[in-house]
N, C-alpha and C positions, 0 to 999 in steps of 0.2 A: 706483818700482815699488810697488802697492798691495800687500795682504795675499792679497789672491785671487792677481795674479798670481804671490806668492812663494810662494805656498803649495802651485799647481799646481807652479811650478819644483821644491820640495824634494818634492813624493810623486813621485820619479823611475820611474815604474812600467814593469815588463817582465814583460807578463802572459804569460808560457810556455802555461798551461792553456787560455787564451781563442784560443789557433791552434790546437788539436784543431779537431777536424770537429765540425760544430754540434751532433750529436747526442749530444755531450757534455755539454749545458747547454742552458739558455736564455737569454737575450739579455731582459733588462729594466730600467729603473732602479729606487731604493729609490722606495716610496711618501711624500710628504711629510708632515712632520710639521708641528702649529701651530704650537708653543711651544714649541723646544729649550733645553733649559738646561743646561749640563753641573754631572754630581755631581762627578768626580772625574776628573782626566785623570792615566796613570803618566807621570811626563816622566821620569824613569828611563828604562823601553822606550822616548819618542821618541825619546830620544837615540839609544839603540843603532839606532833607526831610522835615522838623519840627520835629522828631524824636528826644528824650533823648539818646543819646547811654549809658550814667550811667545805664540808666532801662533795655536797651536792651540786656545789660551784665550780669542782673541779671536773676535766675532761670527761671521767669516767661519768661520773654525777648525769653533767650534760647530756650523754650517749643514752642514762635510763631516761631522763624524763624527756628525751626527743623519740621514745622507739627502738631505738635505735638496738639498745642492750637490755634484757631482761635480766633483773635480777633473781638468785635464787627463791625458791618462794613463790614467784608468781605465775598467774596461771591465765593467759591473756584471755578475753573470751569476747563475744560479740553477742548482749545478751536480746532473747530473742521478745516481741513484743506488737501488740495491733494499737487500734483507739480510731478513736472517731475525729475527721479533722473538718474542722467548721463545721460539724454536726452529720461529718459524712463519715461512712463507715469505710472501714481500712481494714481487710482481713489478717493483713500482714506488714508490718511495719520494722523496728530491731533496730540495733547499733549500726548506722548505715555509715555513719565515719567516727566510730569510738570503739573505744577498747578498755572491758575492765580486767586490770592489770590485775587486782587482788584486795586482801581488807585488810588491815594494820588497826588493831588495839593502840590507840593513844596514853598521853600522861592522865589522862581525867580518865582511864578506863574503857571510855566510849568506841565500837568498831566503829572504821569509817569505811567507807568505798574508796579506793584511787583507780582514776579514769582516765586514761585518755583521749582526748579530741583534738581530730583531725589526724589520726592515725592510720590512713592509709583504707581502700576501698575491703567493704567485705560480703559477707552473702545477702543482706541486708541494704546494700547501696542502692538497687534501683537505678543503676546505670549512671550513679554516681560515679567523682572520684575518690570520693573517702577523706579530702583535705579541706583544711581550713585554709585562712587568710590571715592577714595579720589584725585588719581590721575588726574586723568581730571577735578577735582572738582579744584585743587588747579591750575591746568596749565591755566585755564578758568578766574580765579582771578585774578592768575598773567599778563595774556596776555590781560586782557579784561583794566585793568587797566593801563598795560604800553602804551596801545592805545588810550585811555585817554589822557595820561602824553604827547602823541604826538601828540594829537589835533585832531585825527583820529574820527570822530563820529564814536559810538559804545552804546552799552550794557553796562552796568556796574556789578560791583557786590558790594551789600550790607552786606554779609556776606558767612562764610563758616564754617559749622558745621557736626564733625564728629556724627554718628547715634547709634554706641553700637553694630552695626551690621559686620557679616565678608557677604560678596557678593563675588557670584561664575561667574569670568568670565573666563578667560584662569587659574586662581587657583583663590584663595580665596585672597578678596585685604578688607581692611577697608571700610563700607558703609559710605558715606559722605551724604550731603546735603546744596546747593548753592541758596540764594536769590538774583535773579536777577533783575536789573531794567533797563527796556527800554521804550523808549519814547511810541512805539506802538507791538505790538507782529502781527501783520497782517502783513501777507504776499504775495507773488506774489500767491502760491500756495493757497490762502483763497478766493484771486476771480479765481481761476481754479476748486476749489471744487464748485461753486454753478453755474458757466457756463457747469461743466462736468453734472451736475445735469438737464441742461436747465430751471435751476430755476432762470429765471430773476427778480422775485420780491426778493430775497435774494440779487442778485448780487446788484442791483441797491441800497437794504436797506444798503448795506456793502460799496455799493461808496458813498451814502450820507453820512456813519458813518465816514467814513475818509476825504473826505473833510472837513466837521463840525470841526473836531477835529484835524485834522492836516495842512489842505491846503482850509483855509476860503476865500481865493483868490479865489481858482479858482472856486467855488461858485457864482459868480461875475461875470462869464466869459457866454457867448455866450450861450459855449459848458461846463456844469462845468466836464462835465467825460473825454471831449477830454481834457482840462485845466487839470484835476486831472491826467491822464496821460504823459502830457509836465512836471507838475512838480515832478512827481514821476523821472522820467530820467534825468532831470537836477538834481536831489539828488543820483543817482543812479552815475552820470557821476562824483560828486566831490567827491563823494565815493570812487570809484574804482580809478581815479586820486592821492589821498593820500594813497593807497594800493600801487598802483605801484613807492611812489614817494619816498615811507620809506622800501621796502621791503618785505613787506606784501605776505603771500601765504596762500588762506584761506580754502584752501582745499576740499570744499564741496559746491559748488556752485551751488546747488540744487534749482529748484524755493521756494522750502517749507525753504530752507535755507536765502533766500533775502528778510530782511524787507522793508515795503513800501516807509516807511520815509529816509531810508539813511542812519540806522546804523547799522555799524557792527555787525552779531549777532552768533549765535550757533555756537561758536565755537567748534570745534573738533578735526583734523589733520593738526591743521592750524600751522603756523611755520613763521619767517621772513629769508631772505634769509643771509647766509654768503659769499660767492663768489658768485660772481655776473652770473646766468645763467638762459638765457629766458627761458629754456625748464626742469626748475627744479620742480619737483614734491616734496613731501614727502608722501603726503595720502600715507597711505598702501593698499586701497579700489580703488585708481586712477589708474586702472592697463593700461590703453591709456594713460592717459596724457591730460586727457580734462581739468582738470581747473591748467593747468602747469602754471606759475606765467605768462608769457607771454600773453597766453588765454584768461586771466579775465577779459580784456575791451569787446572783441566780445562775452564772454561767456555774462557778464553781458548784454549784448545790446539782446543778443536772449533770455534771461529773460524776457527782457521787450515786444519783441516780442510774446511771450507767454500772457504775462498780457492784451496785446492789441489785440491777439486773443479770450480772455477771455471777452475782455469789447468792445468788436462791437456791441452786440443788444444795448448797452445802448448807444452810440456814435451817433448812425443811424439808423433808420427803413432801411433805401439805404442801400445797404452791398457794392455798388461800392465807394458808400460817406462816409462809415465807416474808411473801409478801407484806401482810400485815407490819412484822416485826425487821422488815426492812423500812419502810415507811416511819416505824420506830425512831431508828438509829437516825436516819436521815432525817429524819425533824430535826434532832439537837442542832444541827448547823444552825439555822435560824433563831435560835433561840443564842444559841452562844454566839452567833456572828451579832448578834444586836447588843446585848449585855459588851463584850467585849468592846464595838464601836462610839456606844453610850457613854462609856466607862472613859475610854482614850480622848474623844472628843470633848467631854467637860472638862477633862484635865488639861486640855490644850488652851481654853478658855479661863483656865484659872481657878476651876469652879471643885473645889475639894470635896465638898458632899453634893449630890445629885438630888434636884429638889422639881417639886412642878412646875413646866415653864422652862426648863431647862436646853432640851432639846428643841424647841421650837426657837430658842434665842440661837442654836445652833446652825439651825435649817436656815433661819432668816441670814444669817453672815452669810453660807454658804448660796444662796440665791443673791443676796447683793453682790458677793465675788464673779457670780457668772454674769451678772446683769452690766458689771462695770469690767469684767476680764482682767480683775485683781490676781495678783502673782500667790499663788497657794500660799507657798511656804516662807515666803515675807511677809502677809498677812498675820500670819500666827505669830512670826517671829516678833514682828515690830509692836503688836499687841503686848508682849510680854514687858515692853520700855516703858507700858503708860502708868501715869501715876491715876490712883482712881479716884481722886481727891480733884484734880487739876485738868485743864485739856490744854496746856501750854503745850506739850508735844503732839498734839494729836494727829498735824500734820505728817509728820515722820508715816503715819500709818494713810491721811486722809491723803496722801499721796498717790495710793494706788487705787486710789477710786474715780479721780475728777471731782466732779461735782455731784454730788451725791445726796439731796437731803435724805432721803432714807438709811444711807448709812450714816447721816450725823444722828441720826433718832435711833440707832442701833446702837452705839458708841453710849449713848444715855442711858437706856435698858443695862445693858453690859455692867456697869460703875453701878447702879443700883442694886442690880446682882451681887456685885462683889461684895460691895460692903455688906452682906448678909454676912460671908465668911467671915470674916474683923481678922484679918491674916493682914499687916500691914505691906508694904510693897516691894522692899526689898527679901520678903520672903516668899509672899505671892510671884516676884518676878525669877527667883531661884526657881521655884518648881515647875514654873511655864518653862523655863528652859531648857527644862531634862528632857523635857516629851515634844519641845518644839525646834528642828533643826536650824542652826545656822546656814548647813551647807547640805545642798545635796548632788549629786550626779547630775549635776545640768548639762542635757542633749546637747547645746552649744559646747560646752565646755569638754565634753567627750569625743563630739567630732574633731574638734579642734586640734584634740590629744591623739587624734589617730593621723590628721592629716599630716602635725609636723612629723608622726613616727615612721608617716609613709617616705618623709624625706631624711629619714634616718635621725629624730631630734625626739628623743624621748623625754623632755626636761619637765615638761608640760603634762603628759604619764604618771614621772615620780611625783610632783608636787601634788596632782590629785590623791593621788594613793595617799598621802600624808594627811590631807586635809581633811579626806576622809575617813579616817582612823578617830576623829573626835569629832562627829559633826555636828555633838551640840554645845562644843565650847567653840569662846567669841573666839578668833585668829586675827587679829588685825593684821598682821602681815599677807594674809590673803583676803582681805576683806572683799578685793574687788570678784573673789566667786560668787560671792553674794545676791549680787546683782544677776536679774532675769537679763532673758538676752535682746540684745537692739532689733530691730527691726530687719535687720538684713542678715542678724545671726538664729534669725527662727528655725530650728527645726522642725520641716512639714512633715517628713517621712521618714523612716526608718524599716532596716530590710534587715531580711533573716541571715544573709552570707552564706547558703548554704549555694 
């Protein structure tokens, strides 16, 4: 058996999506590429694929995850899709430079999506070219995976392969190509496109596809569209709770940007924050301030308020009982985005059971972080070192404040707290640092990693990838990721590559 034939043999694909009715997608293959070369394959995720990575390394290998070759099984498609972007309506939007290749049952059982991006233009482009770059291809990698490492549902990436191609965006950059895997590629904006249509026999075939396949509970249920709605928001609500709980700013929070299921996806101008500031932007596109990191629970909740605009004829022939019982579902968001937030943020503080007083000691850090432009996620971190007996270290943490008495009179409060618990400090300091990272995707440290790979040095690439596979154990050998970035390594903006 050659490496073609075994390679079709292990992508055992069972494309569920590609039996919808055409008007679901379109039907194309990826465009060819010259000169595939892979940067980086995860053979981690082949594994949990059933995937050889040995094979996937090899020529042939190369040729499927650039486009180039389709293996048996798969059924390329461009699937089709609307949403509202910055709160503007988009009748028609779709895979404008992707391609879902097919679905592969993994080792844990679970179907996934495998995608690719920057596969070449398609009915969907917009006058696109349908490619990526290298640059966003690698930051997308890198960030897709440090969120990963941080238990954040998301997207993954399976691989990242340069094309042989130079691509003209602001100048000429390296053409890349990224295989992605997500649990589901539907979106808020996938039942906006067949409501916008008043095609209800599409809506309806597209909410029985994703119940079946994602939420067989709520199948079960009464109502299974109003159930499919309650649990799309309670995934939406633990979502955006660990975005805001790590840092998270994801920039584009588009409906056609928010998958159904509750993971992270398309990324773009997304960024994690270093000084701590609710009204912090980076898009370059965000020129308001709509999805500012603060935003993102009520941005995400009119999300779902859209999706439930979209799914009343199926909920109710009544549009008064529709309504109602949309109104329903979409409550839980708020109720579980605060319980979930509550719950992460006392832990982050140390605080095992949640008592009166609790969250307001919370609110108060996070007002003194914005007032001094304290580093997020060294704040938390360094908290985790103090002893609560003592303030001999306290600087290690009064460092990121200046002069602050209000934060020495928080520091006070805190240690009173604590010792409510009687959890002495070497254990209280273990469980602060499951939930408080050492290390995360710092903007500086990603640009950095794309500028050497623009000069062909991906050394700076690997060692992030590493780092970020454990980012809540201490690394001394990379310690210095640690560190926010100097003054001249800020990053102001970030752009979508597209």
């Amino acid at each position: 058996m050659n490496d073609t034939q075994y390679l079709s043999k292990k992508f055992t694909f069972d494309n569920s999506y590609a039996r919808l009715p055409e008007r679901f997608y379109v039907r194309l293959s990826p465009t060819k590429v010259p000169v595939p070369k892979l940067i980086k394959l995860n053979e981690e995720l082949a594994l949990e694929l059933g995937l050889d990575p040995e094979v996937l390394k090899t020529p042939i290998g190369v040729e499927i995850l650039s486009g180039n070759c389709i293996p048996d099984g798969a059924e390329p498609l461009a699937m089709a899709y609307a949403g509202h972007q910055f709160g503007n309506w988009v009748p028609e939007l779709g895979d404008g430079r992707a391609l879902l290749l097919g679905e592969l049952i993994g080792l844990d059982g679970i179907r996934r999506d495998i995608q690719l991006k920057g596969s070449g233009p398609t009915p969907f482009s917009r006058m696109g070219d349908g490619r990526a770059v290298l640059g966003p291809i690698l930051r997308e990698y890198i960030i897709s995976e440090g969120m990963n490492g941080l238990g954040i549902p998301t997207a993954r990436t399976l691989s990242a392969a340069l094309t042989g191609e130079k691509i003209m965006r602001e100048q000429l950059f390296p053409g890349a190509i990224l295989t992605r895997v997500a649990q589901s590629h539907v979106r808020v904006g996938t039942f906006e496109y067949f409501s916008a249509r008043k095609d209800i026999e599409g809506l309806g075939l597209l909410a029985d596809y994703v119940i079946r396949r994602h939420f067989p509970d709520a199948g079960k249920s009464k109502n299974p569209y109003s159930a499919l709605l309650y649990e799309v928001a309670v995934r939406q609500a633990n979502l955006i709770a660990k975005w805001m709980l790590f840092g998270f700013i994801h920039g584009v929070m588009n409906t056609d940007n928010m998958q159904i299921v509750g993971e992270t996806i398309d990324y773009g101008p997304c960024a994690f924050l270093d000084t701590y500031q609710p009204d912090m932007v980076f898009s370059s596109i965000d020129h308001m301030g709509r999805y500012a990191f603060g935003n993102q629970p009520k941005i995400a909740q009119w999300n779902l308020i859209c999706l439930g605009q979209a799914m009343l004829p199926l909920i109710s022939d009544d549009e008064d009982s529709a309504i109602s019982q949309v109104k329903e579902a979409i409550g839980i968001f708020s109720t579980i985005y605060e319980e979930k937030w509550t719950s992460g943020i006392i832990a982050k503080l140390g605080f095992v059971n949640k008592i009166d007083g609790d969250i307001q000691i919370a609110q108060d850090l996070l007002h003194h972080m914005a007032e001094n432009e304290a580093d997020f996620t060294l704040t938390f971190r360094r908290l985790c070192d103090l002893s609560v007996k003592s303030s001999d270290f306290d600087g290690h943490v009064r460092d990121l404040f200046g002069y602050s008495k209000e934060f020495d009179e928080w520091i006070i409060r805190w240690r009173r707290r604590l010792l409510i618990e009687g959890l002495g400090d070497p254990d209280r300091k273990s469980a602060m640092e499951t939930v408080n990272p050492a290390f995360i995707p710092r903007n500086h440290l990603v640009e950095e990693a794309i500028r050497d790979a623009l000069n062909q040095d991906f050394g700076l690439f690997e060692k992030l990838l590493k780092v970020y596979k454990e980012p809540f154990k201490y690394q001394p050998e990379f310690k210095h990721f640690m560190k926010p970035p100097l003054a001249h390594q800020k990053v102001h903006q970030t752009f979508c590559g597209t």
